[in-house]
C-alpha positions, 0 to 999 in steps of 0.5 A: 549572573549568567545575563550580566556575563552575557552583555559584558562578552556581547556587548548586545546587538547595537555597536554603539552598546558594544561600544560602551561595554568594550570601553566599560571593561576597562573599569568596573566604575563604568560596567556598573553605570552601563549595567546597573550591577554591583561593582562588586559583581561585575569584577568578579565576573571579569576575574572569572572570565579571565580565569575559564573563558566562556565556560563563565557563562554557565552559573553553575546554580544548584537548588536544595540544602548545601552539600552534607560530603566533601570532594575527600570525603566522596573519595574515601566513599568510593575507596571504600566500596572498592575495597574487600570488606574483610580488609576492613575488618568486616566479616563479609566477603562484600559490600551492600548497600545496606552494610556499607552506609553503616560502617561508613557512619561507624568509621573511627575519625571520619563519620559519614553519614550518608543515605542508602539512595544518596550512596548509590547515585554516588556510586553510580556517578562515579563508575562503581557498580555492581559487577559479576567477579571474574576468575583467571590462572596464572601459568606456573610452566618456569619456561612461560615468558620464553615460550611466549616471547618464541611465539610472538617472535615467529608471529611478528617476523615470518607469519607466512610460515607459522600454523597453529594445531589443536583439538576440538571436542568432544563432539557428540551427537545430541541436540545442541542449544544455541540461538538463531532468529525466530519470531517473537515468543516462538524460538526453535525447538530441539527434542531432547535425548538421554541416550549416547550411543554413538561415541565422540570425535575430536576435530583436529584442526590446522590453521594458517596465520598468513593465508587465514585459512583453517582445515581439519578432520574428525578422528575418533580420539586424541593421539600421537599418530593423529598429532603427526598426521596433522603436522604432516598436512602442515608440511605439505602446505609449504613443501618447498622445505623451507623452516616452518612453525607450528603453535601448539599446546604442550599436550603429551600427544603432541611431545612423542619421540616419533614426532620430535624426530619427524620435525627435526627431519622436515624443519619443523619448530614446535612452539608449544604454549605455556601451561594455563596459557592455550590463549596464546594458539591463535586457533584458539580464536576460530574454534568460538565460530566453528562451535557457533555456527555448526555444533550449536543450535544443531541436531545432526543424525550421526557424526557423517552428516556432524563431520560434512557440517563442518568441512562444508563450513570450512570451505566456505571460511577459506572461500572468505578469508579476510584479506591480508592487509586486515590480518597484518592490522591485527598481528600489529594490534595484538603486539601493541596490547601485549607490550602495554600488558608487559606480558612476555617482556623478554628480549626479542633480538636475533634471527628466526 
């Protein structure tokens, strides 16, 4: 069939032969002369050109016994496996290949019988797998669309005047195990200690949203004072008075009377995240590398040499920080993903 679509589109390599076929497409009469072909055939081949085009061209040939499952039946198939067992009145949590090919052929007014192989390659063709289940937590705070809105509000208008606050920790001091290159068959090697003499520290950490800069120090615990001490740093990053806006957690060291009373004093804004909902702080995203590429795959003797890791890795960030028409490129990518997701859909209108 293919070699017949062939000469009646090509009309072969001679003009005169080309001729002859343009001339024997007007009947089929005269295709089937040229070609020797039933008339038949050669009709169909002309519909189906005109139905798809050159994709006639593939005869579409499948060997072996005539398929057993319908197009419908291989949806239900694919529904089923995606569908919880106990849904379905079974009593298991999920499917195997095993359970689901027998409850396939004992379903009441649709019988499938299908084998365990042909039931995984059809899974596999059509994108079902099997897949680690993932867990997530809504935010319950009453006030979660509001203050989501708020901060993607002051992220979008002014970024040059947000920051972002948090803690990292605890940070102890004991072998960490993390991953670097080495030589086939032979990975570093850390000693491994059961004695915490030495306490812990948590990294305060402030972040820039329009400078792309992050800074912090170690303090020996989490607290009001340590909270007001990293606002106060914030300030004087833009000491020309001008409103500022600082992304936080709704952590209670950060909610004292103290420091409610030094922000409104100093134009301060506190756009505290939903509870559940710390994805929301953009220092979210940096404290991933900082743990990387100083806590991990690490062995340090004290929190001395633990905190000069980290400043020296600091310093180093800031020296690259990523140019600003790259950070503008992700605030407008970050709003167009949460506009699809429909997350914080309340209005935005008014000033800043």
């Amino acid at each position: 069939m293919s070699a017949l679509t062939l000469c009646l589109l090509l009309g072969g390599e001679c003009g005169d032969l080309r001729g002859q076929v343009r001339d024997a497409l007007r009947c089929p009469r005269q295709c089937h002369s040229l070609l020797g072909a039933d008339e038949d055939t050669v009709r169909d081949v002309i519909h189906r050109f005109n139905e798809i085009g050159l994709a006639c061209l593939d005869p579409r040939w499948a060997g072996g016994r005539p398929r057993l499952l319908s197009p419908d039946d291989e949806d239900f198939v694919v529904a089923t496996a995606a569908t919880r067992p106990t849904k379905l009145g079974q009593p298991f949590s999920r499917w195997s290949i095993r359970k689901l090919a027998a409850y396939l052929r004992k379903v009441h007014g649709r019988v499938i019988r299908i084998g365990r192989e042909a039931l995984r390659c059809l899974l596999a063709r059509r994108g079902i797998t099997f897949q680690r289940t993932k867990t997530w937590k809504e935010s319950p705070d009453p006030e979660r669309d509001t203050r989501l809105d708020r901060i993607e509000q002051v992220l979008e208008r002014v970024p040059d005047r947000v920051f972002a606050f948090d803690e990292f920790g605890p940070l102890g001091i004991r072998p960490t195990g993390g991953s670097c290159w080495a030589e086939n068959g032979r990975p570093e090697r850390h000693p491994a200690t059961y004695h915490r003499t030495q306490g812990v520290r948590y990294f305060h950490g402030c972040y820039s949203i329009g400078d792309d800069t992050l800074w912090g120090v170690n303090r020996h615990k989490k607290g009001a004072s340590n909270t007001l001490a990293a606002l106060k740093s914030i300030r004087a990053a833009r000491p020309d008075g001008a409103p500022i806006y600082v992304i936080l957690d709704n952590l209670s060291a950060h909610k004292g009377d103290k420091i409610r009373r030094w922000a409104k004093k100093k134009r301060v804004e506190l756009c505290f995240t939903p509870t559940y909902a710390s994805w929301a702080n953009p220092i979210e995203a940096h404290f991933g590398p900082l743990r990387q590429f100083t806590i991990a795959n690490s062995n340090y003797g004290n929190h001395t040499a633990q905190t000069r890791a980290l400043h020296a890795y600091l310093r180093w960030r800031c020296n690259n920080a990523r140019h600003p028409d790259v950070l503008a490129a992700q605030r407008r990518e970050r709003a167009r993903v949460r506009s699809e997701k429909r997350i914080g859909s309340g209005a935005r209108s008014g000033d800043v």
